[in-house]
C-alpha positions in Angstrom: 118.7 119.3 88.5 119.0 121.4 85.6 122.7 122.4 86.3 123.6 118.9 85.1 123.2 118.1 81.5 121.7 114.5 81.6 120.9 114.2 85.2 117.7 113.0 84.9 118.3 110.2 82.5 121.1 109.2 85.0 118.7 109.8 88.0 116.2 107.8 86.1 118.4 104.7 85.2 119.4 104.6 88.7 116.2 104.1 90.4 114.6 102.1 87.8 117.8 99.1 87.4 116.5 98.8 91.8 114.1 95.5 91.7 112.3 97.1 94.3 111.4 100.2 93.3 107.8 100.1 91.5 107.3 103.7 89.9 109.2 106.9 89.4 107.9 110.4 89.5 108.7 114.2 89.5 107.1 117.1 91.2 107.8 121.0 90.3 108.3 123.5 92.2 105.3 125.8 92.0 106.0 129.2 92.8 103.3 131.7 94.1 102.6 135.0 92.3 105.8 137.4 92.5 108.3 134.7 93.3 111.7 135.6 91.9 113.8 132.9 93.7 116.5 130.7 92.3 113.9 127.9 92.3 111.9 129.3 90.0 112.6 128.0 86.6 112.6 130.4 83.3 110.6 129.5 80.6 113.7 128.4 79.0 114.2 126.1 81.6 110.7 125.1 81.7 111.2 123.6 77.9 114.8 122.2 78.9 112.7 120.0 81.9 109.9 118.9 80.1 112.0 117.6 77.6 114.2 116.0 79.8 111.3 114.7 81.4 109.3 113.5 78.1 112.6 111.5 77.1 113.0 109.6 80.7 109.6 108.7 80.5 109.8 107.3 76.9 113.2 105.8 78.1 112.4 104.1 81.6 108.9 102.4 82.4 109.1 102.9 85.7 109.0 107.2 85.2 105.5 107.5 85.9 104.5 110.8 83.6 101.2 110.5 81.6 101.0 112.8 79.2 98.2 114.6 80.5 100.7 115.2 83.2 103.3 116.6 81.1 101.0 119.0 79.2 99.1 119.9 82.4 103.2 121.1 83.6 103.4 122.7 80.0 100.2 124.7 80.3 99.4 125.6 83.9 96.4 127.8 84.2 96.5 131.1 84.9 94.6 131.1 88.2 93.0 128.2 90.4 89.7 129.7 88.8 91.1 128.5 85.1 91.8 124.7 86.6 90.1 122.5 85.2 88.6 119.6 87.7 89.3 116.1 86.7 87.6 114.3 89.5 
């Protein structure tokens, strides 16, 4: 999706001009410790999709990405022992 220069503004508008569609939302590949594939994204690309992402959702209401969302993407813990529990 990041081959594309403005495909998610353009995946965005799509969904959210469809009446019948409610909410719009992302989910990024999380790679385990060691994973080299071409999914993984650099940390390049890691700041190319967030602000991609940050603009849709300021763009089109119906991209559902709080911002605590967005930063939690930004700044993963290390380990599941650093997550913080928000329940």
């Amino acid at each position: 999706m990041l081959a594309r220069p403005g495909y998610l503004a353009e995946f965005s508008r799509f969904w959210s001009d469809r009446p019948e569609v409610h909410k719009i939302w992302f989910s990024i590949y999380t790679p385990q410790e060691g994973d080299d594939s071409v999914e993984r994204l650099r940390p390049r690309d890691r700041e190319m999709l967030f602000e991609e992402l940050s603009a849709a959702a300021s763009q089109f209401p119906k991209v559902y990405l709080p911002r605590m969302v967005l930063d939690a993407y930004r700044h993963p813990p290390h380990s599941p022992t650093n997550a913080r529990s928000h329940g």
